[in-house]
Legacy VTK file of the C-alpha trace (Angstrom):
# vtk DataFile Version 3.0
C-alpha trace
ASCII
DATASET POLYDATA
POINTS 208 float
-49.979 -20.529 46.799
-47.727 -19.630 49.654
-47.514 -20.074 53.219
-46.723 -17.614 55.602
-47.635 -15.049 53.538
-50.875 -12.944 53.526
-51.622 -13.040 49.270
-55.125 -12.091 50.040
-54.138 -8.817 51.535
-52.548 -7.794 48.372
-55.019 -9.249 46.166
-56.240 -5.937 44.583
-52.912 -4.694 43.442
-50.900 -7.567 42.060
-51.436 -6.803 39.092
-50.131 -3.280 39.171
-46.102 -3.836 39.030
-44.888 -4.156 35.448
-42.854 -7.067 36.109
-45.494 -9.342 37.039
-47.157 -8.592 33.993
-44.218 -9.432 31.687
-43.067 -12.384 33.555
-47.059 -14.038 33.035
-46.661 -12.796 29.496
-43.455 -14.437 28.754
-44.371 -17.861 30.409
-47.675 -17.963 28.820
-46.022 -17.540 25.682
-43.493 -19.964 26.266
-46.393 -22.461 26.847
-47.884 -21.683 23.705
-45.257 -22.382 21.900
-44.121 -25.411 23.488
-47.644 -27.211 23.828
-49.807 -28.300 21.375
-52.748 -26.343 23.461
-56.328 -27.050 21.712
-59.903 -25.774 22.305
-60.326 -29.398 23.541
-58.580 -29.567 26.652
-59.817 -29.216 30.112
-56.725 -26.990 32.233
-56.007 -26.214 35.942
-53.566 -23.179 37.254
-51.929 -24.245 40.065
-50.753 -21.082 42.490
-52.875 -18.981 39.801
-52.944 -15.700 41.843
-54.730 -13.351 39.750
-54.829 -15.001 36.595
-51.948 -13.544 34.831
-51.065 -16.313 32.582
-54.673 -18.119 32.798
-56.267 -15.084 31.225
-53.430 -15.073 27.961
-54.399 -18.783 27.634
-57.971 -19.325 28.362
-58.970 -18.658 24.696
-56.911 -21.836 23.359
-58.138 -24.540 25.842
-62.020 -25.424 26.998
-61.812 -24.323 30.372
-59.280 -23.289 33.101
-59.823 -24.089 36.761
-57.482 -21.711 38.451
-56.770 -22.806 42.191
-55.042 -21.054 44.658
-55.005 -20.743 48.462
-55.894 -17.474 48.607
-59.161 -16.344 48.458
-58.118 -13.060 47.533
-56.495 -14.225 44.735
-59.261 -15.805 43.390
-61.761 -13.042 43.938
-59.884 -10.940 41.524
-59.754 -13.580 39.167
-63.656 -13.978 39.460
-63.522 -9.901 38.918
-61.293 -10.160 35.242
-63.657 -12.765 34.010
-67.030 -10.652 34.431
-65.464 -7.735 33.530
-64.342 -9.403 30.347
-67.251 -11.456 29.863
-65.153 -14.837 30.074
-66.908 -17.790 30.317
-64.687 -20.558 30.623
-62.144 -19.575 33.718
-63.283 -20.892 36.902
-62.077 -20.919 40.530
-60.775 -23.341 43.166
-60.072 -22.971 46.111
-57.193 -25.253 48.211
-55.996 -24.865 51.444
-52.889 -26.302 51.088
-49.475 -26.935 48.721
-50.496 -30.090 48.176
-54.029 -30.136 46.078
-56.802 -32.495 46.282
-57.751 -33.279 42.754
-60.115 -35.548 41.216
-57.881 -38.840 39.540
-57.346 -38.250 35.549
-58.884 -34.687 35.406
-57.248 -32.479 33.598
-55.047 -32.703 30.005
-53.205 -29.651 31.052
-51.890 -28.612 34.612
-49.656 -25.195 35.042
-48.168 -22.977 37.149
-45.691 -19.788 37.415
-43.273 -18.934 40.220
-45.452 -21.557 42.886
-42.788 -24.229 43.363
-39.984 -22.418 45.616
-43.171 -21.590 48.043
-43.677 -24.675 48.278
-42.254 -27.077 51.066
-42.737 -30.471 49.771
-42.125 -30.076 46.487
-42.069 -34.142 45.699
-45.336 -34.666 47.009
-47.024 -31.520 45.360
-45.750 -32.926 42.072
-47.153 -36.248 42.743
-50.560 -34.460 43.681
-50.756 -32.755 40.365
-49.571 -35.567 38.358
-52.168 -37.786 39.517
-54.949 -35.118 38.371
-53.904 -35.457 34.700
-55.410 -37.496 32.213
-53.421 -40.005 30.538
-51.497 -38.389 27.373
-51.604 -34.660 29.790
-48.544 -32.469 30.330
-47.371 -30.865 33.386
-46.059 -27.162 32.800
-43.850 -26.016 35.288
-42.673 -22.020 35.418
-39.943 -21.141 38.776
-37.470 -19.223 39.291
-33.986 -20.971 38.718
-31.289 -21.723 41.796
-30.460 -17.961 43.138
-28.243 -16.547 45.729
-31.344 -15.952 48.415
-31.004 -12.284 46.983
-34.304 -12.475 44.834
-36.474 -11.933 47.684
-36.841 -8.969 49.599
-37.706 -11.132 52.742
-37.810 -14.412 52.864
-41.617 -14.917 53.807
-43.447 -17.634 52.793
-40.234 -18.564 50.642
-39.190 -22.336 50.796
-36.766 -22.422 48.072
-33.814 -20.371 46.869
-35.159 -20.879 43.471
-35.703 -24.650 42.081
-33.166 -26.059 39.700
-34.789 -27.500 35.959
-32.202 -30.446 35.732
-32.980 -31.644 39.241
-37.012 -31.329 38.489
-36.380 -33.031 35.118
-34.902 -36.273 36.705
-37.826 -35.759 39.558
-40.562 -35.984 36.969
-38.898 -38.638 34.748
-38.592 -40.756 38.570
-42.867 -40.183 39.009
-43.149 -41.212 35.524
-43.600 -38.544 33.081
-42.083 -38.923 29.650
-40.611 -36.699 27.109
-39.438 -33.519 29.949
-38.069 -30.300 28.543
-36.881 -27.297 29.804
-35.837 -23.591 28.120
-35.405 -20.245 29.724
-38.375 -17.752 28.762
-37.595 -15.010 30.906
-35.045 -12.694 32.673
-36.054 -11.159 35.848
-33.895 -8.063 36.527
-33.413 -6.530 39.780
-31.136 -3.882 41.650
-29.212 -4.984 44.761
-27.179 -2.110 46.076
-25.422 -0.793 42.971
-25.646 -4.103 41.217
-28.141 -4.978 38.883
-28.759 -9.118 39.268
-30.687 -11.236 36.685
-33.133 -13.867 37.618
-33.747 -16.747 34.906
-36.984 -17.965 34.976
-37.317 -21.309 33.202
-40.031 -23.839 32.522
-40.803 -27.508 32.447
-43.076 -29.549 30.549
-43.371 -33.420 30.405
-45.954 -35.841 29.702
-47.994 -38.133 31.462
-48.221 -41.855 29.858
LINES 1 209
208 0 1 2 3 4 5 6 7 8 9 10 11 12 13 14 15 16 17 18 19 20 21 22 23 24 25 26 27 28 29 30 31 32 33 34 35 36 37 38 39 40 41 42 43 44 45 46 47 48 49 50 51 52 53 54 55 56 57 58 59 60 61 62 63 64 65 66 67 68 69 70 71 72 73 74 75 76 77 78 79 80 81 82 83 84 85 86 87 88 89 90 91 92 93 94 95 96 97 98 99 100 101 102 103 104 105 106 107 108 109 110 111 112 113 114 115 116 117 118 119 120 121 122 123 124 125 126 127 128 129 130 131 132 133 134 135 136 137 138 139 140 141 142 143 144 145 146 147 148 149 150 151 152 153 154 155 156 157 158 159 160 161 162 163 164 165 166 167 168 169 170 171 172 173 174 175 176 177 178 179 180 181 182 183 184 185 186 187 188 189 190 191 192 193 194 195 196 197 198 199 200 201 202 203 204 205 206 207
């Protein structure tokens, strides 16, 4: 969901570095277990790349819309649900940060490392927040506050990381009730002859 990036271009192999994997494992766990998910509820993936974490979900909720500016992207989602013969993910297509979504839509939006790409953060959350149902949730996965070392370069980058407390009090100021945050993951990486460790932490609260 990026600007200034190119996500289309590398589409085909996204999924092929380890780390990606785990990281979509470990938040779509996280969501499990934090969210009463149900066969009854209508989802979008916000920044949804490839799928990662829609496709470990999809079989608990209705149906997943995943969105993301790249068309790339969502071809390869398109790809993983023929292959598998899924029936109930979806694609979307949006232009910008800030999506255009039908009022009331959805009783579950998510995303996973899409908020420090994105400029405007404040009125991306108001976008999204306006798209769920009465009685939805809002799960938000990023990458903590950082050092400006996570990133190799810093395009399409916005955001050295996004802190949870901060977001908390931001959703609880648009209205959501009952916000949460816990750390499900650990993103390791070598700098020199350091190793540095990434948190990665997500958000839920719900919408009255």
């Amino acid at each position: 969901m990026a600007k200034g990036k190119n996500f289309s271009a590398v589409a085909k192999t996204w999924d092929e570095k380890p780390q990606r994997v785990k990281l979509a494992a470990a938040v779509a766990t996280a969501i499990s277990e934090n969210i009463p998910l149900n066969r009854q509820m209508e989802a979008l993936e916000f920044g949804s790349g490839t799928g990662l974490v829609t496709f470990h979900l999809h079989q608990q909720l209705k149906h997943v819309t995943a969105m993301d500016n790249a068309a790339g992207m969502l071809t390869v989602v398109e790809e993983k649900a023929l292959a598998a013969n899924v029936d109930n993910v979806t694609t979307r297509h949006n232009d910008t940060t800030i999506p255009s979504l039908a009022p009331e839509s959805y009783d579950l939006i998510f995303s996973s490392m899409v908020l420090h790409h994105v400029g405007d953060i404040d009125s991306t959350l108001k976008a999204l927040i306006a798209g769920l149902k009465a009685g939805g949730v809002l799960v938000l996965a990023d990458l903590a506050l950082e050092d400006g070392s996570f990133h190799d370069n810093d395009q399409g980058v916005e955001h050295h990381g996004v802190d949870p407390v901060c977001l908390i009090d931001q959703l609880h100021e648009m209205g959501l009730m009952n916000a949460q945050s816990v750390i499900v993951h650990r993103i390791v990486k070598q700098r020199g002859l350091e190793q540095h460790t990434y948190p990665v932490f997500l958000v839920w609260a719900y919408k009255e």
